[in-house]
N, C-alpha and C positions, 0 to 999 in steps of 0.2 A: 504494500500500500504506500502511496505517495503521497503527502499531505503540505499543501500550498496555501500561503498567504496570500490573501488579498484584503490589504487595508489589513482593519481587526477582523475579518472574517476568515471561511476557512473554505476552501476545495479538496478532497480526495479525489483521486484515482487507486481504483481497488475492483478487484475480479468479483466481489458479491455486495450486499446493499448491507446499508449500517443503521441500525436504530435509532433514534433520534434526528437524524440526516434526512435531509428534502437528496429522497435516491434516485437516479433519472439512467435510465439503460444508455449507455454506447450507440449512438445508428448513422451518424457522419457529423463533419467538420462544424456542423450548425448545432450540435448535442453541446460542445462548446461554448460558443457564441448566446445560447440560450441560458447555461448555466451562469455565466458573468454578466446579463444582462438581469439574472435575480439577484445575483450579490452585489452587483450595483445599482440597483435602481427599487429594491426592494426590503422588507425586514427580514430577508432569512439570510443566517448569521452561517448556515453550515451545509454545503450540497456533496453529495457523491456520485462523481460517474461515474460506472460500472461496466465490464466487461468481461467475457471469461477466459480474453487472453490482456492477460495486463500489464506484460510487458510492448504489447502493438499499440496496446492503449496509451502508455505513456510515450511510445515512439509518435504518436499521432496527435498528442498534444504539445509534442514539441515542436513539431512543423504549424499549431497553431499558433504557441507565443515560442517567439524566437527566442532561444537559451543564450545569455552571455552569464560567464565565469566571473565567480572573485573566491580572496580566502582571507581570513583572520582569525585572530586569535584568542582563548581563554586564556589569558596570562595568570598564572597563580607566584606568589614571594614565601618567603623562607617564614612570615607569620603566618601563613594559612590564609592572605587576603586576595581578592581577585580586581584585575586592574577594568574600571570601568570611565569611556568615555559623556562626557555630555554635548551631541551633534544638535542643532538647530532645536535646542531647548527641551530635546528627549535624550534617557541616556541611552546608550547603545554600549557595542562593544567593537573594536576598532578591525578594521577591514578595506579591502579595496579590488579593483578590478586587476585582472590577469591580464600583464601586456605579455608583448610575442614573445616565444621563447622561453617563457618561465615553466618552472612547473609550478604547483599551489603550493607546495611545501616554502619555496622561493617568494611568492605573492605574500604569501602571510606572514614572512617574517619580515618583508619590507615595509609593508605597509603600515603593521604594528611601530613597529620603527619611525616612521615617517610621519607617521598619523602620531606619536604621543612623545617622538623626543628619546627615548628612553636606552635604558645603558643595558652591557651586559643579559643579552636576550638569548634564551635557548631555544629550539622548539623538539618538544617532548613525541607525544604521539598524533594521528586521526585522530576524532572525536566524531564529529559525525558530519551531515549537510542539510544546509537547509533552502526551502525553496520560499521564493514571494513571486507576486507578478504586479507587474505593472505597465501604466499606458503611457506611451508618447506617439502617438500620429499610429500606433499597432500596437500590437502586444508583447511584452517582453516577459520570460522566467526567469528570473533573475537564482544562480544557482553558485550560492556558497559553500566553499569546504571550509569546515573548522578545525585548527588543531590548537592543542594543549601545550602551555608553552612557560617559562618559568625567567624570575630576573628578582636580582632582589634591588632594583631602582628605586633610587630615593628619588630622586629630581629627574622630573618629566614637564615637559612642555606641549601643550595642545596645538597643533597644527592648526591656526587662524585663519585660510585659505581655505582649507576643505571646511570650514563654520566650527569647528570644533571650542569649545570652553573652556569644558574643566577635563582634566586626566587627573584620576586620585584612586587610592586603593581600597576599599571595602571590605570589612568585615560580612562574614557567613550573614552573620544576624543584622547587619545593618541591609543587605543586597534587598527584601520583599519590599524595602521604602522604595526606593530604586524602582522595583518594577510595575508603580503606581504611574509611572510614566514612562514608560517605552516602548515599544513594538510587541505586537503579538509573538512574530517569531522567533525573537529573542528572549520575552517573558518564559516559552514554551522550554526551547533552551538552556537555559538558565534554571529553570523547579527541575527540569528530567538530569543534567548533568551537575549542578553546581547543589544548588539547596537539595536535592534528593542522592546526592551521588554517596555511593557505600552502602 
């Protein structure tokens, strides 16, 4: 199963129906088209399209919204605290797009880098990916790899240029303030690996 942001809403792609979920069967490229036109223009919060081959499925809705790459990272320090950005007045966590020739492993330690200043960066493991969509003149999947990454940086500087703010380290128990304002699927992110991890 696939599960895509849009805005605070939500999209699956998944081979059977799900409960709760406005579930709408696979039949061509307009099953799509029909689906984003209820999570935007309507109150349902959570759709599933359905198929019962689900990987043609998801091959079929990538030729709907066009896939571009990025990667960053969960930065953890030597207290157990994790580095959080604050972008255009929400926090996030820091990331950027794949230029040519890199690989993601390469993308997300630059950009961490770039995007917050900071010293002494490792990167640890995968973690996982996540997907959003969005519109500019089409449709775009916008498809980040995460990985796990460690520094024990004192002095960090927020990249002014990409809007960035604040760069600062959080506590476990301070991180659910945090997610009172920021993206769905990095809230999502964040409770499955950070606040629920172990």
């Amino acid at each position: 199963m696939y599960k895509i942001f849009v805005n605070e809403k939500s999209l699956t792609i998944s081979e059977y129906e799900i409960k709760g979920y406005v579930n709408i069967p696979y039949e061509t490229e307009n099953t799509f088209a029909m689906a984003f036109d209820m999570l935007f223009h309507t109150q349902k919060k959570a759709i599933n399209i359905f198929y019962f081959d689900e990987e043609f499925l998801w091959k079929k809705f990538q030729e709907f919204a066009t896939p571009v790459y990025a990667a960053g990272g969960v930065v953890e320090n030597n207290k157990h605290e994790y580095l959080f950005i604050k972008r255009n007045g929400k926090w996030d966590l820091p990331k950027g797009h794949v230029e040519k020739g890199e690989t993601y492993e390469q993308t997300a330690l630059r950009e961490v880098e770039e995007e917050c200043a900071i010293d002494n960066l490792s990167l640890k493991n995968p973690l996982c990916t996540t997907y959003h969509v969005y519109f500019d003149k089409k449709y775009y999947l916008k498809v980040v790899y995460w990985f796990t990454m460690f520094s024990d940086s004192t002095h960090m500087i927020p990249q002014k240029e990409e809007n960035i703010e604040v760069v600062d380290w959080f506590s476990v128990e301070q991180i659910p303030d945090l997610m009172n304002n920021t993206y769905e699927n990095i809230k999502h992110m964040v409770n499955e690996y950070i606040l629920n991890k172990g």
